[in-house]
N, C-alpha and C positions, 0 to 999 in steps of 0.2 A: 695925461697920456700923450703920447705921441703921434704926429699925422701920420698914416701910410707916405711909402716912397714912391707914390705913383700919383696922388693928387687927387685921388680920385673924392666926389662928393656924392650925398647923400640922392639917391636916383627920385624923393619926392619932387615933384615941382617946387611943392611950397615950401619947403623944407632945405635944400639943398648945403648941408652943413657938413663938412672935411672929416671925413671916414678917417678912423684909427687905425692905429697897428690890429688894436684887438679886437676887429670887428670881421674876425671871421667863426666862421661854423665848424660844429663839430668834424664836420667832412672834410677840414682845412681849405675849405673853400671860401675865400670871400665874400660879405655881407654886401648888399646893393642899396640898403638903408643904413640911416646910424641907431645909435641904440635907442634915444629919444623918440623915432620913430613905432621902432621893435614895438617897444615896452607899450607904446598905445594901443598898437596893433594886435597885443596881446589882452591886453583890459578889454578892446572891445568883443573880441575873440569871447574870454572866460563870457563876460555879460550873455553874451548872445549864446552859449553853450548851456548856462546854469540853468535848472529848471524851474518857471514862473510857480509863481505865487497862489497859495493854493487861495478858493474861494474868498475865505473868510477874513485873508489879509487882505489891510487897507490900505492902500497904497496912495500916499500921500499926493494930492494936487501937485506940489512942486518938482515931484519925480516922474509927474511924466512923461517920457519922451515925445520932441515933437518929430512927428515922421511927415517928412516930407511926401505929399501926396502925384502920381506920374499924372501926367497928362496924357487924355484917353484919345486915340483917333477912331476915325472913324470908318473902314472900309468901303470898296464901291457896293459890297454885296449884302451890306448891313452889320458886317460882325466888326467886335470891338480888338482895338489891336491895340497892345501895350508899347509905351514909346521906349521903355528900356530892361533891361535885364533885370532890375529890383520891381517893375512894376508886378499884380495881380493879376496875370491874363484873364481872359475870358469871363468877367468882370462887366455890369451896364453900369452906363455914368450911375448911377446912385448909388451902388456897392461898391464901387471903387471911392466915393467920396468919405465913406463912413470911415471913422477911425479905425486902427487897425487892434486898437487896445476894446473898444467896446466889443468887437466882433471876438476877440478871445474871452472877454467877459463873458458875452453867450451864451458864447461854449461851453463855459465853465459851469455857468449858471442850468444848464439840461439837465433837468432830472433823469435819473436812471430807467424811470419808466416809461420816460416817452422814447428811451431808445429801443427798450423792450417791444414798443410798440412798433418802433417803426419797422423792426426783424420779423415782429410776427404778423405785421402785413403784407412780408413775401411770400408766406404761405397762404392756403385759403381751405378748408374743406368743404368736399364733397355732399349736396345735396342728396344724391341720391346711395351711396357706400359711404357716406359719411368720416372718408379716410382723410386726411392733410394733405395736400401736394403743392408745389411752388405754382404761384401764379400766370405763369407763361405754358401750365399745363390746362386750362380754361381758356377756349376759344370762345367766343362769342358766335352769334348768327348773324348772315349779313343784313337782316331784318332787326333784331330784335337790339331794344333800346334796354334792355337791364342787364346789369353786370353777371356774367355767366359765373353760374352755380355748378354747372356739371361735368365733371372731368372727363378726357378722351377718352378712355379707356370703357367709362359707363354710356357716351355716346356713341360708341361702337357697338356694343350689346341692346343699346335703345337701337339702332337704325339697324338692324340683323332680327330683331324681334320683330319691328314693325312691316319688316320685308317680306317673310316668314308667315304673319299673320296673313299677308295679303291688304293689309294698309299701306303700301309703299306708296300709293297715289297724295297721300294727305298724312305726310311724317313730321308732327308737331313739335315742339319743343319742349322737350321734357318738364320743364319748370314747373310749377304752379304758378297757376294765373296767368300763364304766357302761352297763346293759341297760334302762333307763329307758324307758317311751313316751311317747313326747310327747301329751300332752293336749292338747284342741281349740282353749284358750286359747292353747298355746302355741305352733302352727300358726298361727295368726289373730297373735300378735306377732311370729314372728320367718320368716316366710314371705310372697313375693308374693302382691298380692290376687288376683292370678291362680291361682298355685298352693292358694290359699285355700278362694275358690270353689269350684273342683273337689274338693279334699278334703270342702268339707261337704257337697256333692250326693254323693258317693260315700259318706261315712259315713252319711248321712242315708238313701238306699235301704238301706244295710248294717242298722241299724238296722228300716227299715221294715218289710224282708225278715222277718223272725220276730215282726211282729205279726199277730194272728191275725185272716184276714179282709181283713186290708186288700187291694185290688188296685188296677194301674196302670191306668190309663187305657190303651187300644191305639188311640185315635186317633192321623190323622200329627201330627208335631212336636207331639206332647203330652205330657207329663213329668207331669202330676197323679194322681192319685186320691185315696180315701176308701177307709175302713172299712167293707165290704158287707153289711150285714144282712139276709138273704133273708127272714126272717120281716115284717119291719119294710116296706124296699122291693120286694118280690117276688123275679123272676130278673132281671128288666131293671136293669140296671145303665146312670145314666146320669150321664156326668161333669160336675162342677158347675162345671168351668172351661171345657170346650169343647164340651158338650154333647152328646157322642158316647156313643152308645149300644149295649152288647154283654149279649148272654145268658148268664146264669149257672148256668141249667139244665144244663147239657156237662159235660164229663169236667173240659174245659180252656175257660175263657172267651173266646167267638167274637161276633164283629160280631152287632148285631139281625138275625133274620131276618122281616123283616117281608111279613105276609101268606102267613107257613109256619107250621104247628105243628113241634114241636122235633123230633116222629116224622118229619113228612114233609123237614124241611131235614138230618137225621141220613140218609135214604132217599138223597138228591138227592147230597148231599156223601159218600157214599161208591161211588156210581156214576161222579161226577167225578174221585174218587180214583186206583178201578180203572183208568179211561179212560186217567187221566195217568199211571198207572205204565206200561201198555201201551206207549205210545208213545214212553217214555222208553225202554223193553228195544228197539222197535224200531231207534231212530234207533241204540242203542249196537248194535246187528246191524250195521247199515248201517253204521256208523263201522269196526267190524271189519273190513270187506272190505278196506278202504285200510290192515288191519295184517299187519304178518309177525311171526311169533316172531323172536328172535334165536337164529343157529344156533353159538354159542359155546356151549362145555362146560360143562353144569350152568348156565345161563342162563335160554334161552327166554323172556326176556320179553316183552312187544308193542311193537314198534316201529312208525311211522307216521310216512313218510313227504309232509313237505308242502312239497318244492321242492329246488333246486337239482342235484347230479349224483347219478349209482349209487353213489357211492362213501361206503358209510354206514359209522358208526363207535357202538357200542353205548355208551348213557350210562351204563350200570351195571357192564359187561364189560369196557368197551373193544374188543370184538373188531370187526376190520374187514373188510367182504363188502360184495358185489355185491347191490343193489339186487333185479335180475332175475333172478339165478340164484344166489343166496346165497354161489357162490366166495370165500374165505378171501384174505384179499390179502394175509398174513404165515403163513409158518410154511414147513416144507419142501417142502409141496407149493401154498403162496401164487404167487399171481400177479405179488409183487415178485421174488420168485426161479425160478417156473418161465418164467410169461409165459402174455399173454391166451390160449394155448390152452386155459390151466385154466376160463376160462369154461365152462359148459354151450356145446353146439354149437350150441343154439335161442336163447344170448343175443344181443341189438345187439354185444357187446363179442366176441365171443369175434373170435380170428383164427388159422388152421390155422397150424401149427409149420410152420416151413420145413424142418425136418429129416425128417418122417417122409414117407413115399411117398403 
């Protein structure tokens, strides 16, 4: 074949051999290699395209390629950095050192089941609803040292129940065997803002409750107070958020009484006391007239009738009698078995026996 009219040589370093007329491309574009080069370039091309060798073929000692292994540096930050574009990145000298044909051997060699495995280790079920969910749906406690069982969704209804009961002070972790309390942090992650809320106004009075001094505000819908310093602010105590103001001078902190000394509203307020107890004994006098004992064995309680017929029936005994004249409406001398003459003679009910004279 004939050189080109321009001289031109093969663009390899090592190679560098006088390009033909017919070393160009389909696109009538000139080749920058010669063919000798191509034809390599292509064999090693096919090799590295065709797909390896399944398991079971043995691939003879003499065919197998040596790969040159890159030299690993070492970053100032500890990470491993590859010196060229054919190296393994992110690679520790030991894995990088390992052949590259054993490491696809491997691979090869994985059973299907331990991949099985490793997929269904990204789920995990549920302890408590016993559903599956992916493992990044199980939060751990910032306490607790076993691998969490319980899904968000069941630790929401666990810390909403336990709120609810009035256990909020001591909300355990669900598990078995695991007596953990959940800490604030961990209420506030894995609890409604709802349920939230309420837990830190409850732990926070809980808390407040055994600081010394502090007192609540007793204005309406007022949840504030401060720390009372009698020496400092006097006995007037006055709230910095609703501006309500109570006396600290008492036994027990009571609303300002203004335009009283503490002797004379102490005078006033236990006159009102007396007054209101009086008339509370009254009204329960008066309420008594409209009750009867209950006349069942070892009974007696009070009963109070407010409507409907004579025919009462005791909430605590069971026993059953006449409104009016207290008659037994069961037993052997009951009014189901003797008949209304068992009424008293002075009750509405009673009715003379046809039989006696």
């Amino acid at each position: 074949m004939a050189r080109r009219s321009d001289g031109a040589l093969c663009s390899r370093l090592k190679c560098q051999r006088p390009l033909e007329v017919d070393d160009i491309s389909a696109y009538k574009r000139p080749f920058k290699t010669c063919k000798v080069c191509r034809r390599v370039f292509n064999e090693s091309l096919r090799r590295r395209t065709t797909p390896r060798a399944s398991p079971s073929t043995t691939i003879p000692p003499t065919s197998t390629p040596v790969i040159p292994q890159p030299s690993i540096l070492t970053s100032p930050s500890g990470s491993y950095l590859p010196t060229s574009l054919s190296s393994r990145p992110y690679l520790s000298p030991s894995q990088a050192s390992e052949p590259l044909t054993n490491i696809i051997k491997r691979k090869q060699d994985t059973p299907k089941e331990a991949l099985v495995a490793k997929k269904q280790s990204l789920s995990r079920t549920c302890s408590s609803c016993t559903e599956d969910f992916p493992v990044w749906d199980f939060q751990a406690l910032f306490r607790c040292t076993h691998e969490p069982q319980t899904c968000d969704d069941c630790y929401q209804i666990w810390i909403t129940t336990k709120i609810t009961q009035g256990a909020w002070a001591r909300i355990t972790c669900p598990e078995s065997g695991c007596d953990v309390i959940l800490e604030h942090a961990d209420v506030k992650r894995l609890g409604t803002s709802q349920d939230f809320e309420e837990y830190d106004t409850l732990i926070t009075k809980q808390f407040l409750h055994g600081v010394e001094n502090f007192q609540y505000c007793q204005g309406p819908d007022c949840n504030s107070g401060h720390i009372q310093n009698n020496e400092a602010h006097g006995n007037i105590f006055q709230c910095r958020e609703c501006k309500y103001r109570m006396c600290m001078a008492h036994e027990t902190p009571i609303p300002f009484h203004e335009g009283e000394t503490c002797e004379e509203y102490s005078t006033r307020a236990t006159v009102e006391h007396h007054a209101a107890d009086e008339a509370a004994s009254l009204q329960f006098l008066s309420d008594m007239k409209d009750c009867k004992k209950c006349p069942g064995l070892e009974c007696g309680i009070n009963i109070q009738k407010d409507g409907g017929c004579d025919h009462m029936t005791c909430n605590k005994c069971e026993h059953e009698f006449c409104w009016l004249c207290l008659a037994p409406y069961r037993g052997s001398l009951g009014i189901y078995t003797v008949g209304n003459h068992m009424h008293d003679p002075k009750c509405n009910h009673y009715r003379r026996d046809p039989g006696t004279p």
